[in-house]
Every structure is written in C-alpha cells, then in structure tokens.
N, C-alpha and C positions, 0 to 999 in steps of 0.2 A: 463591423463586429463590435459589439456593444463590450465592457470593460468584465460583466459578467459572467459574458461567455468566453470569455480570453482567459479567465483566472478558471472556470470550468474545464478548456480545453489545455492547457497548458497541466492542472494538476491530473488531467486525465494520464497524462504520459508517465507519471510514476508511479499508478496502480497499472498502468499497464505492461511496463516494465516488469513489474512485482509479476500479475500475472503469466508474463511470457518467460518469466526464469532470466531475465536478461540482467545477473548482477550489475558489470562493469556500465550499463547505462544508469542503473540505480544508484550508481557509486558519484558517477559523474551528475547527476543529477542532485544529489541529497549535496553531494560540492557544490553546488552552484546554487545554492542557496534554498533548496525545497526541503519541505517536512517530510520527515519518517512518518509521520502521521495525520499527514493530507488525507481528506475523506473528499468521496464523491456526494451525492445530494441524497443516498441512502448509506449516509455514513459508514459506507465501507472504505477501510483503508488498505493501503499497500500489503501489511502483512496481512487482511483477513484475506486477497487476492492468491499473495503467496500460498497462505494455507489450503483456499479452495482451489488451485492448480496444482497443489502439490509437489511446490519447487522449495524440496526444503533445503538449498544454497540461499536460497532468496528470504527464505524466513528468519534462517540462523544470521546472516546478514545484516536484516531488517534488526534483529534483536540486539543484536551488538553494536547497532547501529542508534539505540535507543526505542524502538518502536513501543508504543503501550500497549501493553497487552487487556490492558483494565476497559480500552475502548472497543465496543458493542456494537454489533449490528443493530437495525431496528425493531429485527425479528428472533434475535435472539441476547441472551447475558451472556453467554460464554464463549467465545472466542475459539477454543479449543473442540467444541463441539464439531466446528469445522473440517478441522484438520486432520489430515489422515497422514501426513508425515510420519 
C-alpha cells in the first residue's frame, strides 16, 4: 500500500466515525492526533458527514472541537445547506 492510500484510508475513519454518530471514536481519534478537518478527495469533511447523517452529538462535538465551518463542499458554499439537525 502506497503512502497515499494509507493517509486516504486512515483519514477515511474520521469522516466515518463523524458519519456513523460514533463520538467517543472521534474523541479518541482527533486525541491521537487527526484533524477536525480532514477532508476526503471531494473535500468533505467530518462535520459536512455529521450534518449529512444527521448525528447532531457528532456535529456539536465536531464544533467544540474546532471544526470550520467556512470549509465547502465542491458542489456547494454552504455547509449548512446540508444539515437538517
């Protein structure tokens, strides 16, 4: 496995986290040295996940956690557009 699918698979686990509502992984995770604002290669991040699964522990989390809210999908500006919380 090449270095760049290692640092893809590896940030895949805290948007997935994010997505599946699983704070206390996202807690131990963002501890152990990962960004609140890891994106995937269509720069979504942990909180646009939380927003589109609608795990709003995971969001308010993410947010206290520092998340940016200022960062975009590629398909859209608004972040909140998302979110149904």
């Amino acid at each position: 496995m090449n270095c760049l699918v290692l640092i893809a698979v590896v940030g895949q686990k805290v948007l997935s986290a994010a997505q599946e509502g699983d704070v206390v992984l996202l807690q131990q995770l963002l501890n152990s040295g990962h960004s609140v604002n890891e994106t995937n290669f269509d720069c979504v991040t942990p909180l646009h996940e939380a927003c589109l699964a609608s795990r709003l522990e995971c969001v308010q989390f993410l947010l206290l956690s520092g998340a940016n809210v200022s960062l975009s999908l590629s398909m859209s500006s608004d972040l909140f557009v998302f979110c149904s919380c």
